[in-house]
N, C-alpha and C positions, 0 to 999 in steps of 0.2 A: 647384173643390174645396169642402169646407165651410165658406166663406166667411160666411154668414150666422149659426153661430157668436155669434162672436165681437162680435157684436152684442146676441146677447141673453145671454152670460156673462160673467162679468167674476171673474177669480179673486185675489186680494187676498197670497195666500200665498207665500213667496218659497221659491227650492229649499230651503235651510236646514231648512224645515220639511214638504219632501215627505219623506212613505214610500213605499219602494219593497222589493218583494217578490223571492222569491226565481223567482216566476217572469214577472219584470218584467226581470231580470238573461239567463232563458233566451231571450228574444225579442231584446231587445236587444241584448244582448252576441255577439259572433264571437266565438266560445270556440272551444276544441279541437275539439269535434264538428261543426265549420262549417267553420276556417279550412284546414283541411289539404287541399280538394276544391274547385274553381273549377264551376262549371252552366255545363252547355253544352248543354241543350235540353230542352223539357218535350214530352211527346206527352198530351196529357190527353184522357180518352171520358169523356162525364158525360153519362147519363140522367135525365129532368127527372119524373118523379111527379106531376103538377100535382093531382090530386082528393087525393092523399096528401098535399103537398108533403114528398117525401123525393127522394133525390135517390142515385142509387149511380154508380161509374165505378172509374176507374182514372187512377194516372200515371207514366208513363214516363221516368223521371226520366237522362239522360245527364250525364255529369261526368269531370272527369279531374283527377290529383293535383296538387297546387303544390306541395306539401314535400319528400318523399324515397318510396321505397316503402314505406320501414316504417313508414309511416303510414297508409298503406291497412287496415293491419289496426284499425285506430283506427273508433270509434263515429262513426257518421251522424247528424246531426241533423236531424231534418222535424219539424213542425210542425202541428199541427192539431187546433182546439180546440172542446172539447165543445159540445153532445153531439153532435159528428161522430164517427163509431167509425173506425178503422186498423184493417180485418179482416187483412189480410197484407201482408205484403212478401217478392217474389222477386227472386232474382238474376239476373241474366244470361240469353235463353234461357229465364227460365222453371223451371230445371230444380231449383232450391231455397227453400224457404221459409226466410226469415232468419228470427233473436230479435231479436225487440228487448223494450227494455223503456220502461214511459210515466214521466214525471215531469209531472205537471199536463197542460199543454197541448203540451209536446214529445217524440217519441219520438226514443229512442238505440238504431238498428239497429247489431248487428253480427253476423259468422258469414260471411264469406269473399265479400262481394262486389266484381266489378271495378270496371268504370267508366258497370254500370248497375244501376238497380232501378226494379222496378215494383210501385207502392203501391196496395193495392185499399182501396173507403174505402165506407162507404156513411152514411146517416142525415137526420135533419131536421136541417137548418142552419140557424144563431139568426138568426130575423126582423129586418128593420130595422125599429124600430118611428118609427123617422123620417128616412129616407135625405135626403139622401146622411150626414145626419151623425151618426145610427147604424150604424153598419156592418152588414151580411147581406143575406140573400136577401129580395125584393119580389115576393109574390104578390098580383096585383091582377087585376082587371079593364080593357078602355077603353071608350073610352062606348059603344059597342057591344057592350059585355058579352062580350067574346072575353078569354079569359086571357092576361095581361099579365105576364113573367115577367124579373126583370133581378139583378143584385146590383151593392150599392154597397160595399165593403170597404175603402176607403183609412183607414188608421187603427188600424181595428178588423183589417185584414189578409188576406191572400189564403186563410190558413189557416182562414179564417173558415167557410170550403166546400170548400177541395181539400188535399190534404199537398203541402207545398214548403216550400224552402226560405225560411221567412219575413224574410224581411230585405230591406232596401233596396242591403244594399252589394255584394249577388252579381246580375246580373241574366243570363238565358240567352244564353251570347255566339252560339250560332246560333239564333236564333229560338226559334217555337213550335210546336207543333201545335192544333191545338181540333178535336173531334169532340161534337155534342151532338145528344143523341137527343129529339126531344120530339112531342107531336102533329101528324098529318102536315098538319091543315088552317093551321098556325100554320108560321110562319116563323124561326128563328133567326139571328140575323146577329152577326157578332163582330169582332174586330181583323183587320187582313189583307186578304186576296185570299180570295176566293169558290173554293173547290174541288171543289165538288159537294155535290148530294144524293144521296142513299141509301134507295129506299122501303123501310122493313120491313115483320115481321109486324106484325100488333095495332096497324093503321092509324100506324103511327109512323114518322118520317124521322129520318133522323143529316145532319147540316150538317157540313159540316169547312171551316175556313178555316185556315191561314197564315202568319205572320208569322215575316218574313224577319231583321229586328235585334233585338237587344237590348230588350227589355222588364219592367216593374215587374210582381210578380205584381199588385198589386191594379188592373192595366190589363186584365188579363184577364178579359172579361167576356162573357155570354151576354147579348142581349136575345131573348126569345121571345115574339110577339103578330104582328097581325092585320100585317104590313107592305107598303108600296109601294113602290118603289124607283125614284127620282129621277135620271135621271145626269146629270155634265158634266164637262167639261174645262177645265184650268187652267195656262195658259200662263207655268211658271212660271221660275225663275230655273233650275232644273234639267231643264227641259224639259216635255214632258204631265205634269203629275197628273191623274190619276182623281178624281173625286169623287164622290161617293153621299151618298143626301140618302135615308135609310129612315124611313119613317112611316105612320102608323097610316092606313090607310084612311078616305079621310074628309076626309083634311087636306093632299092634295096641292094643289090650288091654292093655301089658303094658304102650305105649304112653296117653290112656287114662284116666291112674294114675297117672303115674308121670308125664305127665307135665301140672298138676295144679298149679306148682311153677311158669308157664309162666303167667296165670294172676295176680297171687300174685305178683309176679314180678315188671309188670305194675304197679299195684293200689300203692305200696309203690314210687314208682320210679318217677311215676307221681305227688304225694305227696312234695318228696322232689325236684324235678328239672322241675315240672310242665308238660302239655301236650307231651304225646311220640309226635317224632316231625315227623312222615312223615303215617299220616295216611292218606294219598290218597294213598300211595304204599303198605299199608296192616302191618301184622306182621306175619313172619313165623319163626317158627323151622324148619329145614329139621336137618335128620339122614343125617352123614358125615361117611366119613372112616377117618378120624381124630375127636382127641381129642374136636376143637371147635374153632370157629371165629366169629368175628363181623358183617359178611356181614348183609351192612344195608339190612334190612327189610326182610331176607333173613337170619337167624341168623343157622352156622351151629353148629350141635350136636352131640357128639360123646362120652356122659361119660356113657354110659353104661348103664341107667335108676338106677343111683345110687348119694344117697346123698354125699354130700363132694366133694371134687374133687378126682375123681377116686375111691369114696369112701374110702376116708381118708381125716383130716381137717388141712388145713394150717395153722393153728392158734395152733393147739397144744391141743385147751382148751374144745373139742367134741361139742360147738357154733356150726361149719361151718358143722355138719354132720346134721343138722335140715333141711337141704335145697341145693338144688342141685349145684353147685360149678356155670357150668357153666351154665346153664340157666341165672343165675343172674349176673355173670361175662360180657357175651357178650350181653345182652341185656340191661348191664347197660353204654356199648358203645352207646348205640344208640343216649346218651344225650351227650356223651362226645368219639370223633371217629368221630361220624357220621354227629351228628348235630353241634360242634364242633369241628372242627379239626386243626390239626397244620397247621403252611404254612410248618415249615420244621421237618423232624421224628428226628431232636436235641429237638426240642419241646415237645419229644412224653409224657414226666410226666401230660400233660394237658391229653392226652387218658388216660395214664394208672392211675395215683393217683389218679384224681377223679373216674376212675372206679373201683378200688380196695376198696376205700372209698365207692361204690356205695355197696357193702357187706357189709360193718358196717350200712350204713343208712336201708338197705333191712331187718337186724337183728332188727335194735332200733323200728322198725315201725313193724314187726310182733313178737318180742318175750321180748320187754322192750331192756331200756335203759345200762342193768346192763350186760345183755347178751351181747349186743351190745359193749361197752365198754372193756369186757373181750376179745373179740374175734380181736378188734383193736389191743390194747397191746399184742396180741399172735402172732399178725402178724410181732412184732420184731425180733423172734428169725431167721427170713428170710431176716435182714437186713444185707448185706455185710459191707459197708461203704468202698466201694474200689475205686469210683473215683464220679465225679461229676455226679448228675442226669440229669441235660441237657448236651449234646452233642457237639460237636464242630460243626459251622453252616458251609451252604456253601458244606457239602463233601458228603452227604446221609449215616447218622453214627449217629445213638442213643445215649443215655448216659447211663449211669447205670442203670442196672437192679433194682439199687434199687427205681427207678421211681414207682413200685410197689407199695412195703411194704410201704418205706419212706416216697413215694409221699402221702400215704396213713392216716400214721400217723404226717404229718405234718401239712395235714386239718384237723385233729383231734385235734392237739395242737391249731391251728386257734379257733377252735371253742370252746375249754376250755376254754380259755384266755378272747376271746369274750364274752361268758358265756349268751348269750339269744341265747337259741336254734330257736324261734319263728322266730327272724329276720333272723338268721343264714340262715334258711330253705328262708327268700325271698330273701337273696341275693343269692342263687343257683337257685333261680327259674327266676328271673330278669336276672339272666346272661347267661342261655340258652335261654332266650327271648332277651336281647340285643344283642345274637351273633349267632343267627338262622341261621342257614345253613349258616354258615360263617367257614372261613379260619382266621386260629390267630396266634399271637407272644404271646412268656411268658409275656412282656410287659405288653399285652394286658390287661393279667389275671389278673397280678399282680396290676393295675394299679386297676380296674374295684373294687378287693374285698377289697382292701385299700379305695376306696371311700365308697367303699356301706357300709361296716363294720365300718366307721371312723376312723382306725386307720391306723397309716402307719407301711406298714408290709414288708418294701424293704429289710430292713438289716434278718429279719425271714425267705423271701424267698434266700435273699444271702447267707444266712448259710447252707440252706437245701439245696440248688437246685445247687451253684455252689460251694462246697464245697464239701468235700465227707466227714465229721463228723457233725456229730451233735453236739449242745452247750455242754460244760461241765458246770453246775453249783457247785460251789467250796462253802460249807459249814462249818463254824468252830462254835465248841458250847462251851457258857460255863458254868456261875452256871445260871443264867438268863438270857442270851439272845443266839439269835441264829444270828453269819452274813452269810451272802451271797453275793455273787458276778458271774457271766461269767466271764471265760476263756477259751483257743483256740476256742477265735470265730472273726468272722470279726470285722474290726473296727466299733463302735457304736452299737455294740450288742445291742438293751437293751430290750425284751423282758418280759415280766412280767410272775411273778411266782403265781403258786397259794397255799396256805396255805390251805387245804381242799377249801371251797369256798371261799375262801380272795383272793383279789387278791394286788399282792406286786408289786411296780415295782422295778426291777434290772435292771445293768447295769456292768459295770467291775468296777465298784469302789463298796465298800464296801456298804452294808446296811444291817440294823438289823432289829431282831424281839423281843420283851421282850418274854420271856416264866417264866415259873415257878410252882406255884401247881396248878395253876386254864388254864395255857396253853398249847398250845402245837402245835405241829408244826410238821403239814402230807401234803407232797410236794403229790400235785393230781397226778395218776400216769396215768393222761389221755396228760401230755405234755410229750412228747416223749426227754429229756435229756438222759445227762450222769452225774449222781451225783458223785463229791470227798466231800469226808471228810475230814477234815484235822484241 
């Protein structure tokens, strides 16, 4: 994801003081024109333009009602923002043209449709002018000078290039289609299963691939360029996975090598959050003209055939140079993103902290525990504390970047605290098996690890998640004993401290520990605080 962010921004400002627009509310918000209709499949054709870059197609949009039927006659909502044009939408068949009418970026179809339409769209969709963390379409070259063609949209949105439904809280409960037309000497590869080519006229092929679960529209993505195609198989906890490993001509021997970290990848991952979740749609790497994303099944590549991110470690502590940043990064989405996802991107610390966490688990399971450890704690020095990690709900506006680091090291204090790693590992695994291919609230999370774990951890995630500092624990020593206490932290703090492996409980009132010549007292420094002395 757009992790590197959050590294060169830092925003100071607390929601108090966001503005948010009226059609910050239409993206955002499940309103009446969205919640009355559940998605239950996209069929999307999109022709690729490359000398123009413009782009035309269509989308087949199936669905069927949740409320009552006299709601069907109620306004549709799709999405799709300039200057992409919405030339029509038909019903059913084909046999009518609906109205609809536009408000900014979203249109409100109505005029008698059942439980399909098909939205034709055509235009030049807004450039990324620095993917992945500008959102739109990337017209490039590779070093071969053959047209380079992909879109990064997480964020900025799927509607960014096609009409859908833009939200995170509907995703298509049967799959997808993809059809994409582009020059016949170039290759298109997408989410899914391979379904054929198609020669046209005017030297042009259509690709069509796939996808059998539940998917995020901004998963949905075309890669179009010079490609070679790598296979192998993957012996995994559900049996064969497929794997494809697409790259730009050129670079298959190196892809050869390095991306052995994709089934390493797996086996650790699979380990701790149980079976990858969509092997009827396969697992790919494809080579990007960006840095890297989630796209389920579909995961793109772009660090260069180098360990670290970028070849360098965000930890500080040369841990994260053992293994390739993003291979592990975005395919540690596929449990938490893909097979997990928020209803709303205020949510997004369920993606991002358990996949930034998904690096420390990939370290403890191939390189020990100790590595693992060092390289969590490293990920601090990346922690801003500048505003809350969830987001304000309702507007389509994330929270803190430190959804990352924080979210990251906040399941790491979890799991200290908790101190059996054995179960730790099955409530992670129980909880992408209790929320497969599901859409969630923090709630949800919060609710699920407090059961499974037995502890109640509301006030731990109220500190981390809607607060933007972390506990301070306040220490004062004297000839033999040591107190402790929280301070600036929410009312009913009381999280437990650990003394190497002891575990203490605190709270904001005082508590001791005897010390003296035979004790001693070493706060673990796997729980993410802020220690006073005093």
């Amino acid at each position: 994801m757009r992790y590197l962010l959050i590294l060169l921004l830092t925003l100071s400002t607390s929601w108090s003081f966001c503005q948010f627009t009226h059609g910050d509310s239409l993206r955002g918000t499940y309103g009446s024109a969205r919640n009355w209709w559940d998605l239950k499949n996209y069929d999307l054709s999109v022709t690729f333009d490359i000398e123009k870059k413009e782009i035309h197609g269509k989308n087949r949009i199936q669905f069927s009602p949740v409320v009552n039927e006299q709601s069907i006659t109620s306004e549709l909502q799709l999405d799709l923002q300039e200057p992409m044009v919405l030339d029509s939408v038909m019903n059913k068949g084909n046999t009518k043209k609906l109205l609809f009418r536009k408000d900014g970026n979203a249109y409100f179809i109505s005029g008698g449709f059942d439980d399909e339409i098909t939205a034709y769209f055509h235009g030049k969709p807004r450039v990324a002018k620095r993917a992945p963390w500008d959102g739109g379409i990337v017209w490039t070259k590779d070093h071969n000078g053959k047209p380079w063609v992909s879109v990064a949209c997480q964020g900025q949105g799927a509607s960014v290039w096609f009409p859908c439904k833009d939200s995170q809280l509907d995703e298509p409960d049967n799959g997808v289609s993809m059809h994409y037309t582009c020059p016949s000497d170039l290759v298109c590869v997408s989410n899914g299963l391979f379904l054929g080519k198609e020669i046209n006229n005017m030297n042009q092929s259509t690709y069509s691939w796939k996808v059998s679960n539940p998917i995020n529209n901004y998963c949905m993505i075309p890669y179009i360029g010079d490609y070679v195609n790598l296979h192998e198989h993957f012996a995994g906890e559900k049996g064969n996975l497929e794997i494809d490993y697409w790259v730009l001509r050129g670079n298959e021997e190196k892809a050869r090598t390095h991306f052995q970290d994709a089934p390493k990848t797996l086996k650790a991952l699979e380990y701790w959050f149980g079976p990858y979740p969509f092997y009827e749609d396969g697992y790919k790497l494809v080579e990007a003209p960006y840095l890297g994303m989630e796209h389920q099944s579909a995961v793109a590549y772009g660090n260069g055939y180098k360990n670290g991110y970028m070849g360098s470690d965000l930890s500080g502590t040369g841990v994260g140079l053992k293994w390739d940043f993003i291979i592990v990064h975005e395919s540690g989405h596929e449990w938490y993103g893909n097979n997990i996802t928020s209803k709303d991107i205020a949510d997004m610390w369920i993606h991002e902290g358990f996949t930034c966490y998904s690096e420390t688990l990939f370290t403890d399971y191939w390189f020990g525990k100790e590595d693992a450890d060092k390289y969590c704690q490293g990920l601090r020095k990346n922690i801003a504390n500048d505003k809350p990690i969830i987001g304000p709900y309702g507007v389509n506006t994330e929270g803190s970047g430190d959804m990352y680091y924080k979210g990251a090291n906040m399941i790491h204090t979890i799991r200290t605290i908790y101190g059996n790693d054995s179960l730790f590992r099955m409530m992670l695994r129980k909880m992408n098996a209790r929320f497969y291919h599901q859409t969630v609230t923090t709630a949800q999370i919060e609710q699920f690890m407090s059961a499974e774990l037995g502890m109640d951890l509301s006030k731990v995630f109220d500190q981390y998640l809607r607060t933007k500092n972390p506990p301070t624990l306040q220490l004062k020593y004297s000839k033999n004993k040591v107190k402790f206490r929280w301070i600036n932290c929410v009312s009913g703090f009381n999280m437990p401290i650990m003394n190497g492996k002891q575990k203490l409980a605190c709270s904001s009132k005082w508590g001791s520990y005897a010390i003296g010549h035979d004790y001693s007292f070493e706060l673990n420094p796997n729980i993410y605080v802020i220690h006073h002395k005093k």
